[in-house]
N, CA and C atoms as a LAMMPS dump frame, in Angstrom:
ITEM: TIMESTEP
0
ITEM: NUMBER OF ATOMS
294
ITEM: BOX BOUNDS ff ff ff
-5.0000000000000000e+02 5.0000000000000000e+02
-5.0000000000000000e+02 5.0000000000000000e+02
-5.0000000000000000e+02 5.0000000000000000e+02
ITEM: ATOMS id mol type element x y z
1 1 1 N 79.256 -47.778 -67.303
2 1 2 C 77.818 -47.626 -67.323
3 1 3 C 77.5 -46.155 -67.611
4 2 1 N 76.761 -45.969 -68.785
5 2 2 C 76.213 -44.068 -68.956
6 2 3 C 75.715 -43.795 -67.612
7 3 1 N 75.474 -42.523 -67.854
8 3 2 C 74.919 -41.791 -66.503
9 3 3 C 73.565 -42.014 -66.734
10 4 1 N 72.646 -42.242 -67.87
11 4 2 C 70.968 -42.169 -67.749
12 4 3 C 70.65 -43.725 -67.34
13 5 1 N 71.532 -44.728 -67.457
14 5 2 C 71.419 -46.239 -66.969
15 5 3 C 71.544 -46.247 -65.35
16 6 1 N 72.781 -45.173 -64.821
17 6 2 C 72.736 -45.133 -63.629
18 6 3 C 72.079 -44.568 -62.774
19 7 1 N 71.113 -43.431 -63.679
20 7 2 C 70.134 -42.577 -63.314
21 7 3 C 68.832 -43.161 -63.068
22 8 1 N 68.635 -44.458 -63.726
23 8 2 C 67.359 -45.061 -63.631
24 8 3 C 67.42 -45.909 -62.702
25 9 1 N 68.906 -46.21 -62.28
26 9 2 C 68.898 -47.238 -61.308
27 9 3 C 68.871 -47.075 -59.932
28 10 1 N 69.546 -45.976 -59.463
29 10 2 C 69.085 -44.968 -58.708
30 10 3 C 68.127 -44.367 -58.423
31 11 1 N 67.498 -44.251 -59.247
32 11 2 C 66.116 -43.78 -59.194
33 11 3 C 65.587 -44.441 -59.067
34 12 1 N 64.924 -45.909 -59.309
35 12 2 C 64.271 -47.139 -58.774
36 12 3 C 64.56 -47.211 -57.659
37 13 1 N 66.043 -47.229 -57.364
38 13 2 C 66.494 -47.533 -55.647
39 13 3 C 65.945 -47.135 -54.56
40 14 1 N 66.051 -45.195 -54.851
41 14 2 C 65.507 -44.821 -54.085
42 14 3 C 64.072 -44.269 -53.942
43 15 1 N 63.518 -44.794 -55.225
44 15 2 C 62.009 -44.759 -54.857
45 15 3 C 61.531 -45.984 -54.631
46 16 1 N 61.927 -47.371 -54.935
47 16 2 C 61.094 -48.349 -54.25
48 16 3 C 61.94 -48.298 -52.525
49 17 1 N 62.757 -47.849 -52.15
50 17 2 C 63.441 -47.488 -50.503
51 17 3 C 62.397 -46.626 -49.929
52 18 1 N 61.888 -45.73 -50.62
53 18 2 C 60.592 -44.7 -50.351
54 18 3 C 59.368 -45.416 -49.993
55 19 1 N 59.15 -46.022 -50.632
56 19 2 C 57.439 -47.079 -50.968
57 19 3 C 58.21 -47.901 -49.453
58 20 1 N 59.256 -48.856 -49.411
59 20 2 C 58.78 -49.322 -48.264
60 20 3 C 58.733 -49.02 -46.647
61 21 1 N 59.504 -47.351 -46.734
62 21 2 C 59.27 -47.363 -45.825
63 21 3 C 58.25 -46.464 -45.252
64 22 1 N 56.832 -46.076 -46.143
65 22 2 C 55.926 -45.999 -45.712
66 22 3 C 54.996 -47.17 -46.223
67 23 1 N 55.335 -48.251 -45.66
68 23 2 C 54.101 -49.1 -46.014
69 23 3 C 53.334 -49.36 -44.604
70 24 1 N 54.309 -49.136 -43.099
71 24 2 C 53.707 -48.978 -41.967
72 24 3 C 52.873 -47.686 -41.795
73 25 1 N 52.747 -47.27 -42.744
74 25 2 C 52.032 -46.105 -42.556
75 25 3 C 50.676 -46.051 -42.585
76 26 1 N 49.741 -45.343 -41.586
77 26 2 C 48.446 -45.056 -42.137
78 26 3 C 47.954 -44.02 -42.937
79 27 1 N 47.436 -44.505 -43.538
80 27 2 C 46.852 -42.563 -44.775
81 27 3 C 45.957 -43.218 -45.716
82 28 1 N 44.772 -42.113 -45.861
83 28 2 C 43.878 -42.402 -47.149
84 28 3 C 44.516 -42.124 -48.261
85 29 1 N 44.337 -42.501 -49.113
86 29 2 C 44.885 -43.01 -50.527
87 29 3 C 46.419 -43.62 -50.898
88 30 1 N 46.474 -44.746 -50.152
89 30 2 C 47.895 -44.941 -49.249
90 30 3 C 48.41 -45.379 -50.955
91 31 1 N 47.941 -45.829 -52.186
92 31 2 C 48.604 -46.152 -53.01
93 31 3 C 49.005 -44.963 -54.425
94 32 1 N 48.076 -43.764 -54.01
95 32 2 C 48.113 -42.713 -55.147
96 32 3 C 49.332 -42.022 -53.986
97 33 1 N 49.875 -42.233 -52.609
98 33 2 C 50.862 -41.144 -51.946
99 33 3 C 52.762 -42.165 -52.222
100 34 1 N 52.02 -43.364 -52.22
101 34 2 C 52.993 -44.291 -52.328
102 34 3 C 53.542 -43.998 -53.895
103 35 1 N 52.313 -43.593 -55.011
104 35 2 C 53.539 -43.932 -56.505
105 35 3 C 53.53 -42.341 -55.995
106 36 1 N 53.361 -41.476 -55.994
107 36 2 C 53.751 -40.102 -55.985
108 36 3 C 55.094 -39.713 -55.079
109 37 1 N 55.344 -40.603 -54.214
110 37 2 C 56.627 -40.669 -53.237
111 37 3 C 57.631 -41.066 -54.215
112 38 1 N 57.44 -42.287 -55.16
113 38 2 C 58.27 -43.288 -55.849
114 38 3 C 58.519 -42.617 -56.811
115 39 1 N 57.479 -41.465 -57.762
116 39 2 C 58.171 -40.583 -58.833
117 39 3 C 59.007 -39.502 -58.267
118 40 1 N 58.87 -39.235 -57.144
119 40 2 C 59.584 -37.901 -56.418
120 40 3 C 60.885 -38.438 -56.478
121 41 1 N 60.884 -39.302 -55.523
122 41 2 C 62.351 -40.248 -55.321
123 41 3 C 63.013 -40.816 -56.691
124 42 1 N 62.261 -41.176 -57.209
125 42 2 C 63.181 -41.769 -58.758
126 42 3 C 63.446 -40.359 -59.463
127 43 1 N 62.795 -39.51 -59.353
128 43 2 C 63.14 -38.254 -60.395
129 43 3 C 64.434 -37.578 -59.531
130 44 1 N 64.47 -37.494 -58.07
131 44 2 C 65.619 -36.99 -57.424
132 44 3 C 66.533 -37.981 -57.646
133 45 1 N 66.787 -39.423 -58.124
134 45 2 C 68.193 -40.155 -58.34
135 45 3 C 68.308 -40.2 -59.911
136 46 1 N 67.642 -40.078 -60.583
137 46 2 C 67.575 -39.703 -62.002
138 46 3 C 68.442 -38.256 -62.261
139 47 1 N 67.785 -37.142 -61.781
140 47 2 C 68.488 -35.835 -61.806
141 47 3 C 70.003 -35.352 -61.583
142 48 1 N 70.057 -36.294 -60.526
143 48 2 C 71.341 -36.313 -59.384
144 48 3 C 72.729 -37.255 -60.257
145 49 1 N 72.18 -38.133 -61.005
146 49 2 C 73.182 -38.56 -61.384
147 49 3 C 73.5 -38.153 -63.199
148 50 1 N 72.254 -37.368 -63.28
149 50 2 C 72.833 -36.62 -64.959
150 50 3 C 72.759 -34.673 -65.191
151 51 1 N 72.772 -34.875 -63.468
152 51 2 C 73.217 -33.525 -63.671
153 51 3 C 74.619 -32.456 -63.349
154 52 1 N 74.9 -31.707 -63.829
155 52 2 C 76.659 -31.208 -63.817
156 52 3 C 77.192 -30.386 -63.073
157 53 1 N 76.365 -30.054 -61.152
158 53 2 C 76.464 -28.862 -61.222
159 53 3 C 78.395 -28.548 -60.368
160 54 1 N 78.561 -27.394 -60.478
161 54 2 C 80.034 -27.243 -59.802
162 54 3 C 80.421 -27.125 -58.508
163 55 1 N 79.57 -28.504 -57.359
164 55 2 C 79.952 -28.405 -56.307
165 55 3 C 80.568 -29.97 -56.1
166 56 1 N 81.033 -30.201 -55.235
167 56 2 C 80.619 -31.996 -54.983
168 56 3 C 80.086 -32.211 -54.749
169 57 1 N 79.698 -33.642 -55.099
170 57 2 C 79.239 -34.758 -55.336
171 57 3 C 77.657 -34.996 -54.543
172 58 1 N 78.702 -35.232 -53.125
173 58 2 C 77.207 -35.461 -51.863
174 58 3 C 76.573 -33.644 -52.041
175 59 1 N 77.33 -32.537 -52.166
176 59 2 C 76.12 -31.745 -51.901
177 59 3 C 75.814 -31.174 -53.44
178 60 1 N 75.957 -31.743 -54.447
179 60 2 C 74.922 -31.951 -55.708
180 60 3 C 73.453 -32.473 -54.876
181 61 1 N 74.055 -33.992 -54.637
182 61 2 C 72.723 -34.677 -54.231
183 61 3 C 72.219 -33.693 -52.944
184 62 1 N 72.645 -33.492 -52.097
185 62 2 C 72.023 -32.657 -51.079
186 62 3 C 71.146 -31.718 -51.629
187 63 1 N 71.869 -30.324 -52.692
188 63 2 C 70.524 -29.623 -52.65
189 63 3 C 69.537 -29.722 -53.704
190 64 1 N 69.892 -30.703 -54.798
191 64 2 C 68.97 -31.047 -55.814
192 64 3 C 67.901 -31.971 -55.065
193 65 1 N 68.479 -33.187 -53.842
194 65 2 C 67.24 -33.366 -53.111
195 65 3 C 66.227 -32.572 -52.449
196 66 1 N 67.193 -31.115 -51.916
197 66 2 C 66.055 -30.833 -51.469
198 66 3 C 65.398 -29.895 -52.027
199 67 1 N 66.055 -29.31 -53.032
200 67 2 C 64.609 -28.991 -53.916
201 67 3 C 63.842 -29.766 -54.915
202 68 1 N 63.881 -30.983 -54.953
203 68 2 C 63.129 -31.786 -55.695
204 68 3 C 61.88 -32.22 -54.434
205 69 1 N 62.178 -32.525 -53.659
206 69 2 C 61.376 -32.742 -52.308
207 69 3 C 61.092 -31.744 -51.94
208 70 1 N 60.84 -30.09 -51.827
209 70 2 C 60.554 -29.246 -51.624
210 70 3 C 59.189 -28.522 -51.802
211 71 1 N 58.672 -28.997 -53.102
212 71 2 C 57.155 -29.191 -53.622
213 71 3 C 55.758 -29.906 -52.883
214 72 1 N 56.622 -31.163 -52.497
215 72 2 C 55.688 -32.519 -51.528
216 72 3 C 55.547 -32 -50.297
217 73 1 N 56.786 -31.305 -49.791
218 73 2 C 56.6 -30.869 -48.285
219 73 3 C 55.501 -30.007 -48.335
220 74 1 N 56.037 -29.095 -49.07
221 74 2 C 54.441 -28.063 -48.897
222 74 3 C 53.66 -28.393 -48.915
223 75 1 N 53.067 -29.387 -50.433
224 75 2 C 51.913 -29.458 -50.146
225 75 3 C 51.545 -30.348 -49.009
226 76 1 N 51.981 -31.253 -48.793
227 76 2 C 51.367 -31.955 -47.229
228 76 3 C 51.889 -31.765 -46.224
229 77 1 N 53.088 -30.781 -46.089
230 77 2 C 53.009 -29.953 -44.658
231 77 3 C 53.898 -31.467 -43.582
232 78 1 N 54.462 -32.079 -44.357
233 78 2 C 55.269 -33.256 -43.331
234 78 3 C 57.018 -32.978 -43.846
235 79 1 N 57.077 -31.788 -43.504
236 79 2 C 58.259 -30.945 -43.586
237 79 3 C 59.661 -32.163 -42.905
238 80 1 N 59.639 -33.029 -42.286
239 80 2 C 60.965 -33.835 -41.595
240 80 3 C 61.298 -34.404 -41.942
241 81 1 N 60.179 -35.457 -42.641
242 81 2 C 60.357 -37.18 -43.069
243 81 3 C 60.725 -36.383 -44.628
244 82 1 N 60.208 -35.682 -45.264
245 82 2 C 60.066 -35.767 -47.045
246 82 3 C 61.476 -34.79 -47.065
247 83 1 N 61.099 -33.781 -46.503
248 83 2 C 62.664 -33.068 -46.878
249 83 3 C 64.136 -33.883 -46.208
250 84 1 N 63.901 -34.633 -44.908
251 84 2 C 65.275 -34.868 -44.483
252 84 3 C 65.64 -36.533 -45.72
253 85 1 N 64.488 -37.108 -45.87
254 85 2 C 64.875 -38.459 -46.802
255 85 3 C 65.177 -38.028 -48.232
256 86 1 N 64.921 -36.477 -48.466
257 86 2 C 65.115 -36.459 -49.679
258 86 3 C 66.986 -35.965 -50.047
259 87 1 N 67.187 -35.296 -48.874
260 87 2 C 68.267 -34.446 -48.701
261 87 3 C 69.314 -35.467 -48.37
262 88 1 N 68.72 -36.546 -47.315
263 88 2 C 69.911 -37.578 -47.463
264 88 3 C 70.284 -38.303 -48.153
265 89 1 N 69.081 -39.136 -48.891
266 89 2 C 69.139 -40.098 -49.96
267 89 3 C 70.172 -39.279 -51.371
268 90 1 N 69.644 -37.839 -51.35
269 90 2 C 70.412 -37.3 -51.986
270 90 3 C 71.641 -37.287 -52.372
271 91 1 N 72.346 -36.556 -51.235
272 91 2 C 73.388 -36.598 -50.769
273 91 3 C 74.005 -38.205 -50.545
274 92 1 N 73.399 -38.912 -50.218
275 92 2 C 74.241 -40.722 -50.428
276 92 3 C 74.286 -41.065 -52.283
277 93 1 N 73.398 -40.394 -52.657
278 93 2 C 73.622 -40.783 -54.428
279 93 3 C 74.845 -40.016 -55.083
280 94 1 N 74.299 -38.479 -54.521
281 94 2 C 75.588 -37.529 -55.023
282 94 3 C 77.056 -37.759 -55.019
283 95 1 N 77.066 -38.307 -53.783
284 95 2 C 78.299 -38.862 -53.123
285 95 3 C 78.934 -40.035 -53.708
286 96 1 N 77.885 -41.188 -54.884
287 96 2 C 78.304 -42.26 -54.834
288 96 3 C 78.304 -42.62 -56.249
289 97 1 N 77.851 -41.027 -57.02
290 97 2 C 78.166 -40.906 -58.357
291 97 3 C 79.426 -40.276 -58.724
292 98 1 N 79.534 -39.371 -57.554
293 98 2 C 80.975 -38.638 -57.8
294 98 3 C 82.314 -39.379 -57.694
């Protein structure tokens, strides 16, 4: 399988994994935070699996998650949930491309 087939698939994974697990959630504009979670997350398993850098695997995904998730935290200031799901999910892709 290429890496941009596995990149998309991954990236679906872990952005529809994103969408459901804030669907218990309360928030105004719960469906413009939901696709904006789902492009964050698909662009961090997209990245992660077509990019080359010279560490392993899980901490590729580790810190490309967390600077791909690094943007969202700021702006909404929910620094635990967005950076730690981004850093792990990361790191479980990094790990499972390598």
């Amino acid at each position: 399988m290429s890496r941009i087939v596995l990149g998309f698939l991954c990236g679906i994974a872990f952005g529809a994994f994103s969408v459901v697990t804030m669907i218990p959630l309360k928030m105004e504009n719960k469906r413009r935070a939901m696709a904006g979670a789902f492009f964050n997350r698909f662009a961090i398993g997209f990245v992660i699996c077509n990019a080359a850098l010279p560490w392993p695997g899980w901490l590729n995904g580790f810190a490309l998650g967390l600077l791909l998730s690094l943007p969202e935290a700021i702006i909404t200031k929910k620094w635990v949930p967005i950076l730690g799901l981004g850093e792990i999910g990361g790191a479980i892709i990094g790990f499972s491309v390598a």
